[in-house]
C-alpha positions as CSV (number, residue, x, y, z in Angstrom):
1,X,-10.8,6.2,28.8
2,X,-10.8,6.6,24.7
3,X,-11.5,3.4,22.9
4,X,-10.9,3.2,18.8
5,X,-11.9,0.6,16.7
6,X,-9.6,0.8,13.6
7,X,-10.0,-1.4,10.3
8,X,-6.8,-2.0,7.9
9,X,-7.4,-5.0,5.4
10,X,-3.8,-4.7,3.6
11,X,-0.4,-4.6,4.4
12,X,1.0,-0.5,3.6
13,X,-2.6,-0.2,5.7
14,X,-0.8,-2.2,8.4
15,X,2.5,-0.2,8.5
16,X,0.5,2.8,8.5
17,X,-2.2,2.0,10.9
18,X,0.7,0.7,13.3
19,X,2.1,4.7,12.9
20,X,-1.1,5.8,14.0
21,X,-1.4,3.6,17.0
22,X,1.4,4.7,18.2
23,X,1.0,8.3,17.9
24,X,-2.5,8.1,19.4
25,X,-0.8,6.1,22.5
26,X,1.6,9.0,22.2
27,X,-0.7,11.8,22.3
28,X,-3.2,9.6,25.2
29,X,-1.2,7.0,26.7
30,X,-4.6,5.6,28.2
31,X,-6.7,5.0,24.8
32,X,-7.4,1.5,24.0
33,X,-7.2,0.5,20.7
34,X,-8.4,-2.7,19.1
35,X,-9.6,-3.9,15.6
36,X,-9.2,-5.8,12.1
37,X,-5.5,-5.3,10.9
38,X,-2.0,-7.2,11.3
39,X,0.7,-8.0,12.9
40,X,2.6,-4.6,12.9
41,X,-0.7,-2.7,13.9
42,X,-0.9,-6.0,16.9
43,X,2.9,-4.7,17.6
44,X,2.1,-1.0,18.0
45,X,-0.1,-1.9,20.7
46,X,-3.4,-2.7,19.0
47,X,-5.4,-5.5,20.3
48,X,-6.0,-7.5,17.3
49,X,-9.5,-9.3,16.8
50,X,-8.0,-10.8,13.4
51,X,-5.3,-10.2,11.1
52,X,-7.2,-9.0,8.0
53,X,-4.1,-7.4,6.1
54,X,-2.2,-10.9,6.3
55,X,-5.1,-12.6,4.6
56,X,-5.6,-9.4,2.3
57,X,-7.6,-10.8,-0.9
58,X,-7.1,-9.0,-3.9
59,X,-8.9,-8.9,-7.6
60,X,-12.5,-8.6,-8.3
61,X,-12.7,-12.4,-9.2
62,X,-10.8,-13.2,-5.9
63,X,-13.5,-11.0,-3.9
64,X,-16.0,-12.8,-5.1
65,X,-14.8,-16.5,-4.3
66,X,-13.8,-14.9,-0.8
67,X,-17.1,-13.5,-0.1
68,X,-18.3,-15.8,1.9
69,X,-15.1,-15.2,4.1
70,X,-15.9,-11.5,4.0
71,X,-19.7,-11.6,4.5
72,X,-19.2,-13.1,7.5
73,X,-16.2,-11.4,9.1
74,X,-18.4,-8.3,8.5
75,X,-21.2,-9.1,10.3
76,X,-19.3,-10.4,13.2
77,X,-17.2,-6.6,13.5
78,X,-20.7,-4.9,13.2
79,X,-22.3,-7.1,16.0
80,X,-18.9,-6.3,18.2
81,X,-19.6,-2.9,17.3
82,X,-22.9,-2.9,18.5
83,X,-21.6,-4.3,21.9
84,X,-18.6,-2.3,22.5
85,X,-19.3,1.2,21.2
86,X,-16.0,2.2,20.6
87,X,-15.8,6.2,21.0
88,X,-14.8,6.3,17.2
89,X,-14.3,3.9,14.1
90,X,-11.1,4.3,11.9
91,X,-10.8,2.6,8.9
92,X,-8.0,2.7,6.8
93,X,-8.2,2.3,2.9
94,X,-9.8,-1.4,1.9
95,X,-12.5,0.7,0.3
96,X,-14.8,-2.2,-0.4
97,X,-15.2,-3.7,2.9
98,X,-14.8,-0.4,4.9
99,X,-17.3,2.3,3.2
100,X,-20.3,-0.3,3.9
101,X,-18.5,-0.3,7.7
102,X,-19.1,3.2,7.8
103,X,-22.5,3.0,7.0
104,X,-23.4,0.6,9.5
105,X,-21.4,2.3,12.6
106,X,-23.5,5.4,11.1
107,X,-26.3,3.4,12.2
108,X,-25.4,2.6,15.4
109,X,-24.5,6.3,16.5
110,X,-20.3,5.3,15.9
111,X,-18.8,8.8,14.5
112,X,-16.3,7.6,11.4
113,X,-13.2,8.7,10.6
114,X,-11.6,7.5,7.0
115,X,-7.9,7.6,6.7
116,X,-6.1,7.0,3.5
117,X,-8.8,8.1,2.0
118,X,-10.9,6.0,-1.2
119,X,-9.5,7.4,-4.7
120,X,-12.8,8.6,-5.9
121,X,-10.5,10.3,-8.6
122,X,-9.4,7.0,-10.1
123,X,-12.9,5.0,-9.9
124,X,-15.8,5.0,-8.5
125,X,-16.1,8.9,-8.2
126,X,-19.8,8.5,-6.8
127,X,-18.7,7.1,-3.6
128,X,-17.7,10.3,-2.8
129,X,-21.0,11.0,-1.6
130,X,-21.7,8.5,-0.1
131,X,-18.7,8.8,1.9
132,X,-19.9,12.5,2.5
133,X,-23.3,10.5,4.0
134,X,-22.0,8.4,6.1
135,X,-18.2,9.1,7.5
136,X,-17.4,12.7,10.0
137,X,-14.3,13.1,8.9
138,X,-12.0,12.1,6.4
139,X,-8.3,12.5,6.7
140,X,-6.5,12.2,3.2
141,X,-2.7,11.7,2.0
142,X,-2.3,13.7,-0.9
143,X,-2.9,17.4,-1.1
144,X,-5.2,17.4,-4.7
145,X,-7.4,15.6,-2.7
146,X,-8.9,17.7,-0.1
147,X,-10.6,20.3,-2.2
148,X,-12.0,17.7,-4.3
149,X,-13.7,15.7,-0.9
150,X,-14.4,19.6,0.6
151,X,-16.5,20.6,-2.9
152,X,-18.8,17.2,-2.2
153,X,-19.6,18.5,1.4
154,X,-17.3,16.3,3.1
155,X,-15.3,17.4,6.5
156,X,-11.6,16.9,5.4
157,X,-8.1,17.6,6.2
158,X,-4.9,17.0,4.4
159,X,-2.3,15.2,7.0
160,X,0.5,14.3,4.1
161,X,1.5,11.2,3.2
162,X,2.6,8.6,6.2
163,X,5.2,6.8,4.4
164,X,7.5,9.7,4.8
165,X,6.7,9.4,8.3
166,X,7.6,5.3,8.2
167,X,10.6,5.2,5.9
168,X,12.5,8.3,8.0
169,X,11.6,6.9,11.6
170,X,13.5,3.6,10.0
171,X,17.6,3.3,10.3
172,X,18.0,1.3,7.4
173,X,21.5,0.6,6.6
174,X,22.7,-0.1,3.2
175,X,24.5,-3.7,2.6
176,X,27.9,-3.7,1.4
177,X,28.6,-5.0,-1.9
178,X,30.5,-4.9,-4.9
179,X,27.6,-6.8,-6.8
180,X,25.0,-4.7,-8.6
181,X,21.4,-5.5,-7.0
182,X,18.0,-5.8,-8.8
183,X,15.3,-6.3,-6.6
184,X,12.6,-8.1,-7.3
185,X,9.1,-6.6,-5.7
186,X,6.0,-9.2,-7.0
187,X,4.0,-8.1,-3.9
188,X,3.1,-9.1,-0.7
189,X,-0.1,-11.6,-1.5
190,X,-0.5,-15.3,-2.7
191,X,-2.4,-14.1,-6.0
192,X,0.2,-11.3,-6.6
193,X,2.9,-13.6,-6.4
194,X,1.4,-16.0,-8.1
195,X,1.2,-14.2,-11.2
196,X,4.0,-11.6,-11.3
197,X,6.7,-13.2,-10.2
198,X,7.0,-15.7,-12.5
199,X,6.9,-12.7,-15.6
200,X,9.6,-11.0,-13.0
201,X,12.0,-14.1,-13.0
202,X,12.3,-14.3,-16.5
203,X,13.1,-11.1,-16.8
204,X,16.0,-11.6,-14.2
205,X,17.2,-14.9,-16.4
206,X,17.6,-12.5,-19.3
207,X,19.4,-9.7,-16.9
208,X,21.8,-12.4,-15.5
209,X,23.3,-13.2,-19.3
210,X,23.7,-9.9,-19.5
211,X,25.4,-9.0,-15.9
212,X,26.2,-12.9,-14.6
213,X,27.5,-11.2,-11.3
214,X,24.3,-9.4,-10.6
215,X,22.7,-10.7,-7.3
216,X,18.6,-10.9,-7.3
217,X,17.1,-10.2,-4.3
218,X,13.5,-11.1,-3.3
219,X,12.4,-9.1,-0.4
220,X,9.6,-11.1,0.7
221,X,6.4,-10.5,3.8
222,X,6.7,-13.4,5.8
223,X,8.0,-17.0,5.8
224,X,5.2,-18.3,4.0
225,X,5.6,-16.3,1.0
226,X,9.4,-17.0,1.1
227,X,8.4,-20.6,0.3
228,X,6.3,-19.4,-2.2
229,X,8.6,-17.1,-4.0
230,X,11.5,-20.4,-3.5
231,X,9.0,-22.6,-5.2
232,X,8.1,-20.2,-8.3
233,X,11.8,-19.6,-8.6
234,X,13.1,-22.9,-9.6
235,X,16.9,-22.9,-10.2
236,X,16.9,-19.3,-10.7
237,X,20.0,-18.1,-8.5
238,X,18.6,-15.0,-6.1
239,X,18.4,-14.6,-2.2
240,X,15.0,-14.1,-0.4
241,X,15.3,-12.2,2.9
242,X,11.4,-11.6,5.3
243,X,11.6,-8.5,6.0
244,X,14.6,-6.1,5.3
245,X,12.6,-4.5,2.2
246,X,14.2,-1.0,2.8
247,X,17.6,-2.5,2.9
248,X,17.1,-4.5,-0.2
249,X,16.3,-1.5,-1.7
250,X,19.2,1.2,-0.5
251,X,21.2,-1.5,-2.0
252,X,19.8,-1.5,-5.5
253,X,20.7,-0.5,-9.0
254,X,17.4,-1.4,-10.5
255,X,13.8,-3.0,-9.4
256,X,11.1,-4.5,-11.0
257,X,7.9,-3.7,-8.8
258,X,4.5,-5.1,-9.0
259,X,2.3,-1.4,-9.2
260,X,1.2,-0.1,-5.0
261,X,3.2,1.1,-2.5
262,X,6.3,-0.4,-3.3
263,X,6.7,2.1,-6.0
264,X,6.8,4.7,-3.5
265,X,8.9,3.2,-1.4
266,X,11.4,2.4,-4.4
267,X,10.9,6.6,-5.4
268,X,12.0,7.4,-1.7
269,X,15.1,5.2,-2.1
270,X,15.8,6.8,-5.9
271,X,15.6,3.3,-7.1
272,X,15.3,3.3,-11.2
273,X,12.2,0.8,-11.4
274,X,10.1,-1.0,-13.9
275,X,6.4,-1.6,-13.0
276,X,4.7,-5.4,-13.8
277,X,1.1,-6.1,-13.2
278,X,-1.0,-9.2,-13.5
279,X,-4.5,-10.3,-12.4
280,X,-6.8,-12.3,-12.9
281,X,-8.4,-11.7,-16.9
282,X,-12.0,-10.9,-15.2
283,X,-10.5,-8.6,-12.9
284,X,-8.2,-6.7,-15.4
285,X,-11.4,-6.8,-17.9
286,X,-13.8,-5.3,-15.2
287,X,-10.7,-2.5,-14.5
288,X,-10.6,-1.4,-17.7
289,X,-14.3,-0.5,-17.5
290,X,-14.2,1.3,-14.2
291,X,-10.9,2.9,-13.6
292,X,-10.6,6.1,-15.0
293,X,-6.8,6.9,-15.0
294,X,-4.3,6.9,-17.7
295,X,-1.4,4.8,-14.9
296,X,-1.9,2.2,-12.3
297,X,1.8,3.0,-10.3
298,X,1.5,6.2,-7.7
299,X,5.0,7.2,-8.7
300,X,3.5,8.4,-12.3
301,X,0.0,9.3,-10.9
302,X,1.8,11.5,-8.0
303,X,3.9,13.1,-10.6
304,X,0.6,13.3,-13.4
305,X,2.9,12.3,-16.3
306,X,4.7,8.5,-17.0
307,X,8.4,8.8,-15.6
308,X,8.3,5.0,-14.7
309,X,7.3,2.6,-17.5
310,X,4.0,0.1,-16.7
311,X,3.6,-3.3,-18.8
312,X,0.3,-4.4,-17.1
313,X,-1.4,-7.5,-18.2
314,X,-0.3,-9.4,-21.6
315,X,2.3,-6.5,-22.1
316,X,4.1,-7.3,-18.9
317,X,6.4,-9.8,-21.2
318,X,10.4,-10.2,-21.0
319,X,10.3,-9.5,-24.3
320,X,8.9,-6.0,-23.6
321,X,10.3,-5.7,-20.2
322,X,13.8,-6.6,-21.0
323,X,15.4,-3.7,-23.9
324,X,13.8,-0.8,-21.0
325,X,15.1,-3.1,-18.1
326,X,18.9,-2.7,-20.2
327,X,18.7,0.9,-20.5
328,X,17.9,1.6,-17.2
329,X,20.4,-0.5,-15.3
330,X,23.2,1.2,-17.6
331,X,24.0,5.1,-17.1
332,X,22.1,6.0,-19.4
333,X,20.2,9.4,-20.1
334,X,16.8,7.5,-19.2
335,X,18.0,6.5,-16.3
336,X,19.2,10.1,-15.1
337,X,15.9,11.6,-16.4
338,X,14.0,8.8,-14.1
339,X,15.9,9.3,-10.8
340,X,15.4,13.3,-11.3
341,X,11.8,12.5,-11.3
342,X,11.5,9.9,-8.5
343,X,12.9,13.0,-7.2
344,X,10.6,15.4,-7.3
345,X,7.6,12.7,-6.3
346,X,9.5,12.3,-3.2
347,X,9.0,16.0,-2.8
348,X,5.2,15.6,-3.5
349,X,4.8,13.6,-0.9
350,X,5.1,16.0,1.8
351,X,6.7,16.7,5.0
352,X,6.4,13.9,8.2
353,X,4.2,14.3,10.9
354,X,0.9,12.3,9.0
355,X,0.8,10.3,11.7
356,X,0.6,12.6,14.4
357,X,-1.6,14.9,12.7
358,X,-4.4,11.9,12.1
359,X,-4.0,11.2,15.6
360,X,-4.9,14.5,16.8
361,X,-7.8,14.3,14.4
362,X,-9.2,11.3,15.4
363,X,-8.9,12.2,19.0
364,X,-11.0,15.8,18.5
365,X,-13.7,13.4,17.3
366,X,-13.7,11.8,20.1
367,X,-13.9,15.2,22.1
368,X,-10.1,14.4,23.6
369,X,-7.9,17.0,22.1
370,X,-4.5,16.1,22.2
């Protein structure tokens, strides 16, 4: 019997880590898999030791009032580790907590494999080595990428992006209305939410005098963060829905995103977006140092070039946001230009079958070939 520990500390590492349950149940109906994740991984068939991605932490100033929290879940998942051997350790993005993982199942004999991959080419380019010390084989999402961990002596395979995989295994039908829709994406965490949204609503106050029929829509995680997006809100007339993301967003005209996966998720729907981004001032101070790309959204780092405009920080204003927000919710050239080019990222992210090909990776480390 084939036992996997897998490690997912957000929530696109949740959907995707759920994918990859699946297809390894798929591929070996008998592997057991377990780990640190959420509720969609616990869903696929994962036994899960605790939901991690719900109580994802983002921010370096955040990190460091949660460490604490994080010392000590860590510890606890290397001791299991130590006990149960798992036949292979999977971790899934969440650089920070999972490269010194690697290390320590490196020590204990545990062969590694690293899905979704660090981006060594935005920050931190000198983990790549220490990746190529301690991890057997990393598995990576975009194709640029596998040359670069091959030329630091790193075992690694392109699989393409799982998203694709995700958002075409889904039937998502789109709402009937005669409204136009803006949705309104501020993330899926407390802190996120807690700063963005608030920029994101006054912005949508500003749309609404200029479209009072629009309807705003808040796609929100979970109930909790329904509450929380309620509260910020005030009398500001939108509808929340938990869940339903994809539908929100086959429905839309127009979305203001906070910078992640949901930009990629709007690209696949052709959705004309705006990206806002807040954190804490520490955090965005100690960002500026480090990272070492021109754009924060994957939509304009997939397609190398800004199609999608990104007010980050004291920029992300509705007095900045609002004259682009206009243009792109009228047919306007700008707005044909930008759903050609969400185009074409779509394209860049690759064919399905991530899923299935990680899977089969994973499971040749484990000497089971699928």
């Amino acid at each position: 019997m084939t036992r996997i520990f897998l490690v997912a500390g957000e929530s696109s590492g949740d959907i995707h880590g759920a994918n990859l349950v699946r297809a390894l149940h798929a591929l070996e109906p008998t592997v057991v898999c377990e780990g640190l994740g959420g509720q969609r991984m616990a869903l696929a068939g994962m036994n899960l030791r605790y939901d991690l991605a719900g109580k994802a932490i983002m921010g370096f100033a955040e990190v460091v009032r949660s460490f604490p929290f994080i010392r000590r879940l860590f510890y606890e998942t290397v001791d299991y580790l130590k006990k149960s051997k798992p036949d292979v350790l999977v971790l899934i993005d969440y650089p920070g907590f999972n490269i010194r993982l690697a290390g320590e199942a490196k020590r204990l004999g545990i062969p590694v494999v690293y899905y979704i991959a660090p981006q060594v080419w935005a920050w931190k380019p000198g983990r790549i080595h220490v990746l190529a010390e301690r991890v057997t084989k990393v598995l990576v999402i975009f194709p640029f990428e596998e040359q670069l961990y091959k030329e630091a002596g790193v075992d690694c395979t392109y699989v393409g992006h799982p998203l694709i995989d995700h958002l075409t295994s889904l039937s998502v039908q789109q709402p009937p209305t005669d409204k136009w829709v803006t949705a309104l994406l501020p993330g899926s965490r407390e802190q996120e939410i807690r700063r963005i949204a608030p920029v994101m609503f006054d912005v949508a106050r500003e749309l609404r005098t200029c479209y009072p029929e629009m309807e705003l829509v808040v796609p929100c995680v979970d109930i909790e963060r329904e509450r929380q997006v309620k509260s910020l809100a005030g009398d500001l007339p939108l509808r929340t829905t938990v869940g339903n993301s994809y539908e929100v967003l086959a429905s839309a005209r127009f979305c203001l995103v906070a910078s992640g996966t949901a930009t990629l998720e709007a690209a696949f729907f052709g959705v004309p977006m705006i990206i806002l981004y807040r954190v804490a001032t520490v955090s965005y101070l100690l960002a500026r140092l480090l990272v070492q790309i021109e754009y924060i959204g994957m939509v304009n780092i997939i397609a190398g070039k800004s199609i999608v405009p990104e007010f980050i920080q004291h920029n992300a204003t509705p007095e900045n946001v609002l004259p682009v927000a206009l243009e792109l919710m009228q047919d306007s050239n700008a707005r044909k230009q930008m759903i050609q080019n969400l185009e074409e990222v779509k394209r860049k992210l690759g064919e399905t079958g991530a899923s299935q090909k990680a899977a089969k990776e994973i499971l040749a480390v484990t000497g089971k070939q699928a």
